[in-house]
N, C-alpha and C positions, 0 to 999 in steps of 0.2 A: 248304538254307540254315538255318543256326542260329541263331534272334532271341531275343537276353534283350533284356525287360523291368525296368527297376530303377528305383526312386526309391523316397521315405518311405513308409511306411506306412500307407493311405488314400487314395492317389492316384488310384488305377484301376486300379493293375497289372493286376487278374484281369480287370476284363471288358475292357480292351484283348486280352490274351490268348486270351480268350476268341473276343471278333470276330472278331480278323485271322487268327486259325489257321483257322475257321470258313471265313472270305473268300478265305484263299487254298489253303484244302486240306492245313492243315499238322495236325499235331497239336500238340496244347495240355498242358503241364505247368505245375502249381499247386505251389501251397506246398502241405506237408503238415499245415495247421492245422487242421483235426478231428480230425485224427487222432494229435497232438499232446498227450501223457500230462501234460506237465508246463504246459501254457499257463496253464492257471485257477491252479494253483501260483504259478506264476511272475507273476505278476499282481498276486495276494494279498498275497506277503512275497518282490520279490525277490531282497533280500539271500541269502537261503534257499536257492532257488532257480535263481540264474541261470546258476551251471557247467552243473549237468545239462539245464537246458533249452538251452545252447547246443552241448552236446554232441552232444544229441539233432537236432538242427535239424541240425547239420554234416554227421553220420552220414545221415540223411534226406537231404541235398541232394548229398551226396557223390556217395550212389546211383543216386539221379536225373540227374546228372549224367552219370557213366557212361553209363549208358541212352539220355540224350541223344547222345553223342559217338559213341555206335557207330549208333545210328540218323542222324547225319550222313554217316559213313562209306559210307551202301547210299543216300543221294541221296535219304531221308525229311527234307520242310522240318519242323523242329520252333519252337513258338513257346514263353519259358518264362516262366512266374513268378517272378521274384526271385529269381536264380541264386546260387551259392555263393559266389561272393568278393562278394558282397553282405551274407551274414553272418558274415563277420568285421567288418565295419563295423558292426553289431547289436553282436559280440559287445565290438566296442573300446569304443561309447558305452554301453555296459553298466558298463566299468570306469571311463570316466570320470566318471560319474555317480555312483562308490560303490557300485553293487550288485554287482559281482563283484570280489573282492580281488585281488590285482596278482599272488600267487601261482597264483590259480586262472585267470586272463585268461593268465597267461605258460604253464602249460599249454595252456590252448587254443591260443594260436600256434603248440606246437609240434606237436600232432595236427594244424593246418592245415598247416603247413610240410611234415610230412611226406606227404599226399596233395598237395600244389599240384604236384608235378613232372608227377602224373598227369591233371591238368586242363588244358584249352585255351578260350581266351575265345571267348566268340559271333563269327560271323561279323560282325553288328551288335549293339551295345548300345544299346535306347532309353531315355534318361533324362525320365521324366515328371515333367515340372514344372509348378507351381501355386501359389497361395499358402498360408500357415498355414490361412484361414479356412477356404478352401475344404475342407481335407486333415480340418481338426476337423469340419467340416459332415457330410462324407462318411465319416467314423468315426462318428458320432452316428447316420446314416440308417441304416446296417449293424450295429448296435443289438447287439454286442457287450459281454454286464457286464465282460468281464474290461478291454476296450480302455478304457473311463469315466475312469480314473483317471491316463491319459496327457498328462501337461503340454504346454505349448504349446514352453518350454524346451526338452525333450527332442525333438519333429519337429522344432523348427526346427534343432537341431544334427545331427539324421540328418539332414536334409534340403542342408545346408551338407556333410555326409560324405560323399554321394554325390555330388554335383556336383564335389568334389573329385577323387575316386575316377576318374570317368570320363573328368576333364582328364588323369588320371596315366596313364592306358590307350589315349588317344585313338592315339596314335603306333603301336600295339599291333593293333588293331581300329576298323573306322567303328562312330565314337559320334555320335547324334542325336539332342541336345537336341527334346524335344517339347513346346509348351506345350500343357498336358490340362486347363485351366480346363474348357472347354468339350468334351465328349467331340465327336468329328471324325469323320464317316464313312470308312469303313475303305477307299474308294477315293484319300480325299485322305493319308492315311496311308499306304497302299501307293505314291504318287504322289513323295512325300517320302521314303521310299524309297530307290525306283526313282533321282529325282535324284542323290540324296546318292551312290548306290553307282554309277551309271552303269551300272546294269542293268536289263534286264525281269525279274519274277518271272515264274516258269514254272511251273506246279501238277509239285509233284514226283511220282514213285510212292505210289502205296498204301501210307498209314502203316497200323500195326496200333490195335487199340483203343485209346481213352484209359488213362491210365495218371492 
């Protein structure tokens, strides 16, 4: 089974990820932010910045993507980190915001357009939900300089773009609103699940290393 993980940025995504792959024997994919050339850039002056950081993210998750889809293919459960049609919603409230121009946003669409034939949606999508405060709290604990300068404006409109996102896909793939105020042990998570999809999860075969 293939689980993306999506909602704003600070939520939990990674150590939810982390847990339930953990829990249930899957393998765990992260975003690729350390390793991520343009972050501190794009932080600093996004206007400057923001094509090429979102190019790079696309490329990055594109790949990862792949990767995922053929390890679903051989019956490895994979669990991901804020999957790719997740950053086109980064890259849209990117341009609605004024740091990427409408010329460089309408490229992006079309480098997305053109790999979208080659992608398929998670089996499940969970949407972690919370409030503003908590999402600033838990940016602030993980004590990243670049993230400091991140308005409350800006999560609360990701935060409204992925909830959207996920209503417009629901019909597409099982989407599972999750409230993550409170982090949930990864049995009552798996349980919720299990409900929602009318299945038992089964420890699939032997994934290969993390990636």
């Amino acid at each position: 089974m293939f689980i993306g993980i999506v909602g704003c940025m600070g939520v939990g995504k990674s150590r939810l990820t982390e847990s339930l792959a953990k829990h249930l024997g899957y393998q765990a994919f992260f975003e690729p932010v350390k390793e991520n050339p343009y972050l501190d850039d794009f932080y600093a002056d996004a206007k400057r910045w923001s094509f090429e950081m979102q190019i790079y993210m696309l490329t990055q998750r594109f790949r990862q993507h792949r990767t995922v889809q053929e390890l679903s293919t051989k019956n490895v459960g994979v669990v991901q980190d804020q999957i790719i049609f997740g950053d086109v919603l980064y890259a849209k409230l990117t341009n609605q915001f004024g740091f990427m121009s409408d010329r460089d946003y309408t490229t992006y669409v079309e480098h997305y357009e053109t790999l979208r034939p080659l992608l398929t949606l998670p089996d499940v999508l969970i949407n972690l939900e919370t409030s503003i405060d908590t999402v600033l709290k838990r940016i602030h604990e993980r004590g990243r300089p670049s993230e400091r300068s991140i308005s409350r404006e800006y999560l609360e409109a990701l935060t409204n773009l992925f909830a959207d996102w996920t209503s417009s896909v629901s019909r597409q793939t099982k989407v599972i609103q999750l409230d993550w105020t409170t982090y949930q042990p990864m049995d009552e998570v798996v349980k919720v699940i299990e409900q929602q999809l009318d299945v038992q999860l089964r420890l699939p075969v032997a994934a290969p290393a993390a990636v």
